[in-house]
N, C-alpha and C positions, 0 to 999 in steps of 0.2 A: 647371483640370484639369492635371494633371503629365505630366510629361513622358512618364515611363511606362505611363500609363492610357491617354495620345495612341498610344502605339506598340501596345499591346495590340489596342487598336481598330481600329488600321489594320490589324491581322492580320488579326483578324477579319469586316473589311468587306470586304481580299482574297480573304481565302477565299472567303466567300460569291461576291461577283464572280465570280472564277474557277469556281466551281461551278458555277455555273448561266448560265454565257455560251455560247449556240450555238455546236456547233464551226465551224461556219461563219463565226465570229468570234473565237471562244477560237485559232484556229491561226493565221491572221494577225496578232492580237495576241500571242502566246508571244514573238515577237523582238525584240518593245519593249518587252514587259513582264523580260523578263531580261535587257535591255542595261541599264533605269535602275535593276534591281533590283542588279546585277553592280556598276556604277558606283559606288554607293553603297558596297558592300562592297569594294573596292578601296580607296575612300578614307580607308578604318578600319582596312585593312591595314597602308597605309602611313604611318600613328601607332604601329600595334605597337611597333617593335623600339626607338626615340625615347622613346617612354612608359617602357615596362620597364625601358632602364634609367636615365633618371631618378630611376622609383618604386625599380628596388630598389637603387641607390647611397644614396639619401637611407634607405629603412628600413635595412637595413645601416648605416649611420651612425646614426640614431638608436637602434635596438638595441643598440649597441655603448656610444652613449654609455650610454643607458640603466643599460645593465649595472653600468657603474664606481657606479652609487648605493652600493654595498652588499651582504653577504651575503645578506640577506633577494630583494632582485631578482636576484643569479644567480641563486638558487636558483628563481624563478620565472620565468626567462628558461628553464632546466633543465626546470622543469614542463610549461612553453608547447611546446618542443620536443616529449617525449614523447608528448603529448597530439595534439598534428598529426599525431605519425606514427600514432597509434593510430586519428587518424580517417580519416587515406587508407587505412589499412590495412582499415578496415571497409568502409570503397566498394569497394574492390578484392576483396574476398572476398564480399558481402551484392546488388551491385550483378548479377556476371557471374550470380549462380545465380539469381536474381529474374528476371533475362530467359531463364534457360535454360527454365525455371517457366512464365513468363507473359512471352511473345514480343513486338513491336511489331508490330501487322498489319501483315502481310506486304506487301497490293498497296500498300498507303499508304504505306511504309517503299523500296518500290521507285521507288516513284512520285517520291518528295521527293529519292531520290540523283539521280535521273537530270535532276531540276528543277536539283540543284546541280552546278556544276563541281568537277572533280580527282576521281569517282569510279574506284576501287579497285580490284583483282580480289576479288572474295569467298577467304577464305582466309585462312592464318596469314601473316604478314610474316616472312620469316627475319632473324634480326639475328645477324651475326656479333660475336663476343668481341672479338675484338682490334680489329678497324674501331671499333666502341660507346665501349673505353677510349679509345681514339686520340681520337674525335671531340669526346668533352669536354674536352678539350684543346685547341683551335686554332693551330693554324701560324701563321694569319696573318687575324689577329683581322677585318680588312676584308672579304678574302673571306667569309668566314664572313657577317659583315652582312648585302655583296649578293648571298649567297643565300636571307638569312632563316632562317638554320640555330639557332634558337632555344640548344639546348641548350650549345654551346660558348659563344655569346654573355651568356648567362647564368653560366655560369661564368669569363668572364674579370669581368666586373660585378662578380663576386663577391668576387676575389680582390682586384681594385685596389680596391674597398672596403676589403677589409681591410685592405689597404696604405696607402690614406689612413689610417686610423683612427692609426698608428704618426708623423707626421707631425707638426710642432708645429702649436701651436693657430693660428697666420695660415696657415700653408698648406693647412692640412684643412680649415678653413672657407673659404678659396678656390675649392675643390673641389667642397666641398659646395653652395656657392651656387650652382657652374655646374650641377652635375646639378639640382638645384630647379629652376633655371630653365628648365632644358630639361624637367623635369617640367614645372611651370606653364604655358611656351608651348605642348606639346602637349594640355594638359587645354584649355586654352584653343580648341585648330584640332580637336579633338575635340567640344567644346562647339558650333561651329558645324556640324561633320559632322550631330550628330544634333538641330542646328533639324529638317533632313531628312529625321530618321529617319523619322519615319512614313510618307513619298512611297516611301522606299527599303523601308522592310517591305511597304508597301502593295502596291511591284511585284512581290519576291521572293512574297508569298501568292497574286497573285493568278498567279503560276507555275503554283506549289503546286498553288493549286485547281483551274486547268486541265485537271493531269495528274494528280493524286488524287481529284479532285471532293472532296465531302462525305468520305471517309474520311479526308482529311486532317483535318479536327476531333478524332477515336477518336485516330488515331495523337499529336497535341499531348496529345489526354486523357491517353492510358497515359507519356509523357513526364513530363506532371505529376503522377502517381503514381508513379510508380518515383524523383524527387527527392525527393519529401517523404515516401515511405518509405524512404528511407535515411536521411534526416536524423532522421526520428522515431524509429528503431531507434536511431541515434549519440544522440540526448536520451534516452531509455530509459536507454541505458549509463554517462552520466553518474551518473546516480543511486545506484547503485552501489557506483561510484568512488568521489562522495563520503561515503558512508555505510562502506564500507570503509576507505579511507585517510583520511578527515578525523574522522573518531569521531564523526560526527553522529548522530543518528538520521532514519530514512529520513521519517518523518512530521513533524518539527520542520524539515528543511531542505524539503521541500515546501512548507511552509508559509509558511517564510522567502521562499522563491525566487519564490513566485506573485505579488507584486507587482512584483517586478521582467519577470517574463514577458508579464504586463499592458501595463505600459509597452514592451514592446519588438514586442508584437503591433500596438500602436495607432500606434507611433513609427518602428517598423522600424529604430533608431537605439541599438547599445548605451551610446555618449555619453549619449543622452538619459534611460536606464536606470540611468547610474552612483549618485545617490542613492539608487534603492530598491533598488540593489546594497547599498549600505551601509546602509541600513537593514535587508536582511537579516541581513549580517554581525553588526554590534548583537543580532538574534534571537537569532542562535546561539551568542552571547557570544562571538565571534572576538576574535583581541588589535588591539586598535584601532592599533597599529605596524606589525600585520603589514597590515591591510585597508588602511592609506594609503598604503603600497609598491605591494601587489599591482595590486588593483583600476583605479586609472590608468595601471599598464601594461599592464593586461589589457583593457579598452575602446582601448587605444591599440594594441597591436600583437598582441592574440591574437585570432583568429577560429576555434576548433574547427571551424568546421563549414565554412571555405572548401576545405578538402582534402577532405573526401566530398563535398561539393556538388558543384564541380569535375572530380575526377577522373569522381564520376558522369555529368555530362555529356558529358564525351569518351569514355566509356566506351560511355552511348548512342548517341554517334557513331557510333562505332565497330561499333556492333551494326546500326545500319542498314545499314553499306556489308557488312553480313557478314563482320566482321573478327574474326580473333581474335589474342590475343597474346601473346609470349614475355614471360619471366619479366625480360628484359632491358628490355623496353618498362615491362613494370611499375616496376621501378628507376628508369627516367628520369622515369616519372610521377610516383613520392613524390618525391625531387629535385625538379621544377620545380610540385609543388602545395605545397613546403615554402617553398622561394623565394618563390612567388605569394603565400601566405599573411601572409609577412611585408612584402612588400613594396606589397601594394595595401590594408592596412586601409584606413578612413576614405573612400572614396571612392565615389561613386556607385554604388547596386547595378549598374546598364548599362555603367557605365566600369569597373569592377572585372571583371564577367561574360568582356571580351573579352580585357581584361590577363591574368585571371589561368588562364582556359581556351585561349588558344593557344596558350603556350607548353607544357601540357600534352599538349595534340593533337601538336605536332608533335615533342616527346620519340617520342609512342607510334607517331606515322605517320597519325595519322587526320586525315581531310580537315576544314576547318574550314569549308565553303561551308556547312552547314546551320546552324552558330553564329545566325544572325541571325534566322534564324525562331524559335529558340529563346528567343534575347534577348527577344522578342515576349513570351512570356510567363512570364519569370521573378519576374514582379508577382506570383505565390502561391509558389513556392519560396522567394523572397527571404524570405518573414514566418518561414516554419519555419529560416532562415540567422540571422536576428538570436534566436528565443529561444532555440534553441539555444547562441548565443555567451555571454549573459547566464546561460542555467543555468549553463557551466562557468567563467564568471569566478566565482561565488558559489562552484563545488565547489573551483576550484584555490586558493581562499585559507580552505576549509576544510581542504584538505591540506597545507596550507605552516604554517596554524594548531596543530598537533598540539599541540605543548605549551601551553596554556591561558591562558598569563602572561600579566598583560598591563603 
């Protein structure tokens, strides 16, 4: 059994537990069961800011190298861009009205903030203009760290990337091998954090169910509906895309593309997808120059669907503690779901979930203590994450394909 089916199940054996424990036992238990549940989540905390930027030193390097392939990969380095932003932009507009729509029950929504620590006032967050610019900028890059202050931290990563990339080739690759490293040893003290994950969901549910009982279940339910009706809206709109911009026809690339969605339902792995990528492309008579560019860098650093995935889940965050947001918060969240995107492909659906959903939370302000019950069951979002990524590597090298040469 994997890793992730372990941690699902440990949710749901909390829940129940928590559920149906006499209060007369459920209250005495509440302060052990969210000391080893809190423990846990502390320990994963303190990998965030370590991880991030690692991952995105080395994606930013490799992107960059990437790029120098050729006109054919800017031009789909250009694609990848656009398309990320298209797909935060539908979370962020599809996501807020679907809950204005169809709400999280309310007591089980109440119940799980108050389960989690750093709860909010209900309400809008004011975010001033000038403090906002200012802050993406850092004074003084350290502070910024030990406060956890995501968003400047991200941006200085950002930039000394690019600053390496200017570098000769012994000194960039000096650079580069420190940030891997420091990526690999935290994938590594990450890797033992969650031997534990299941003890550590185990106690966060059986919080949960304490203080939600049973409606804590509904509330995971409507959770996992509201993600995988965003992503299935964003796989909808691909099809489109490429039937518009890549001159396909809509029933020919359907057809093309369903083997490859096969393999990424069964595999959850668009790597493991890339042949019957290409064997679509073949279908649709794509120029076999452009499909050997594209394609390996599109299972390598494109994920359409980790910026509405993403943003959606902080945005449900968000909606539990009763938040609402300025247009400014919105800003910081494309920014750091655009970063995230690029920077954690390949990686563990669980290990990716936390990298690249923090830093979006705390762009926008929303507390990130419920992340982990979430985590719990990202085991069916995740399948709709990978066919999703696999339809629009096939659509974006039908639109890089236009002219027919081959």
């Amino acid at each position: 059994m994997n890793l992730t089916m372990r941690i699902f199940l440990a949710l749901l054996a909390g829940l129940v537990v928590g559920a149906l424990l006499p209060a007369d036992i459920g209250k005495p238990l509440l302060p052990v069961s969210d000391a080893i549940g809190n423990l846990w989540l502390q320990a994963l905390q303190m990998t965030i800011i370590p991880l991030i930027a690692g991952l995105l030193f080395s994606g930013i390097a490799q992107s960059v190298g990437q790029a120098g392939g050729g006109r054919t990969a800017g031009r789909a380095l250009l694609a990848f861009f656009l398309l990320l932003v298209f797909s935060a932009g539908w979370s962020m507009i599809f996501v807020p009205l679907l809950l204005d729509w169809w709400p999280a029950p309310p007591a089980a929504a109440a119940a799980i903030v108050a389960t989690s620590a750093g709860a909010q006032p209900v309400g809008e967050i004011k975010v001033d203009l000038g403090k906002w610019l200012l802050s993406m900028v850092p004074a003084n890059i350290f502070d910024s760290l030990a406060k956890g202050d995501m968003l400047p931290v991200v941006t200085f990563i950002s930039l000394f990337a690019l600053a390496a990339s200017r570098l000769d080739d012994d000194r960039r690759r000096q650079l580069v091998s420190l940030f891997d490293a420091v990526k690999e040893a935290m994938l590594v003290l990450v890797g033992w954090i969650f031997v534990i994950a299941p003890l550590g969901v185990f106690a966060l549910a059986v919080s949960v169910g304490i203080k939600a009982g049973l409606g804590a279940f509904g509330l995971l339910g409507h959770y996992i509906a509201v993600l995988v009706a965003v992503q299935v809206g964003l796989i909808i709109l691909v099809y489109p895309l490429a039937v518009l911009l890549g001159r396909v026809g809509p029933l020919a690339f359907a057809r093309a593309v369903l083997p490859a969605q096969t393999v990424a339902v069964s595999t959850q792995s668009s790597i493991a997808s890339l042949p019957a990528i290409f064997d679509g492309a073949e279908r649709l008579g794509l120029p076999r120059a452009t499909a050997q560019v594209v394609l390996p860098l599109a299972v390598s650093i494109f994920r359409i669907t980790s910026p509405c995935a993403n943003v959606a889940v902080v945005l449900y965050c968000g909606h539990l503690y009763g938040m609402e947001h300025s247009a400014l918060a919105y800003l910081g969240a494309l920014l750091a779901a655009l970063v995230a995107a690029v920077s954690t492909g390949g990686l563990p659906g669980s290990i990716t979930f936390l990298a690249a959903c923090v830093p979006i939370a705390n762009a926008m302000g929303v507390p990130i203590a419920v992340l982990p019950v979430l985590l719990a069951v990202e085991l069916v979002p995740d399948v709709f994450r990978t066919l999703g990524n696999v339809t629009a590597d096939l659509a974006v090298t039908a639109i890089l394909s236009r002219d027919r040469s081959r």
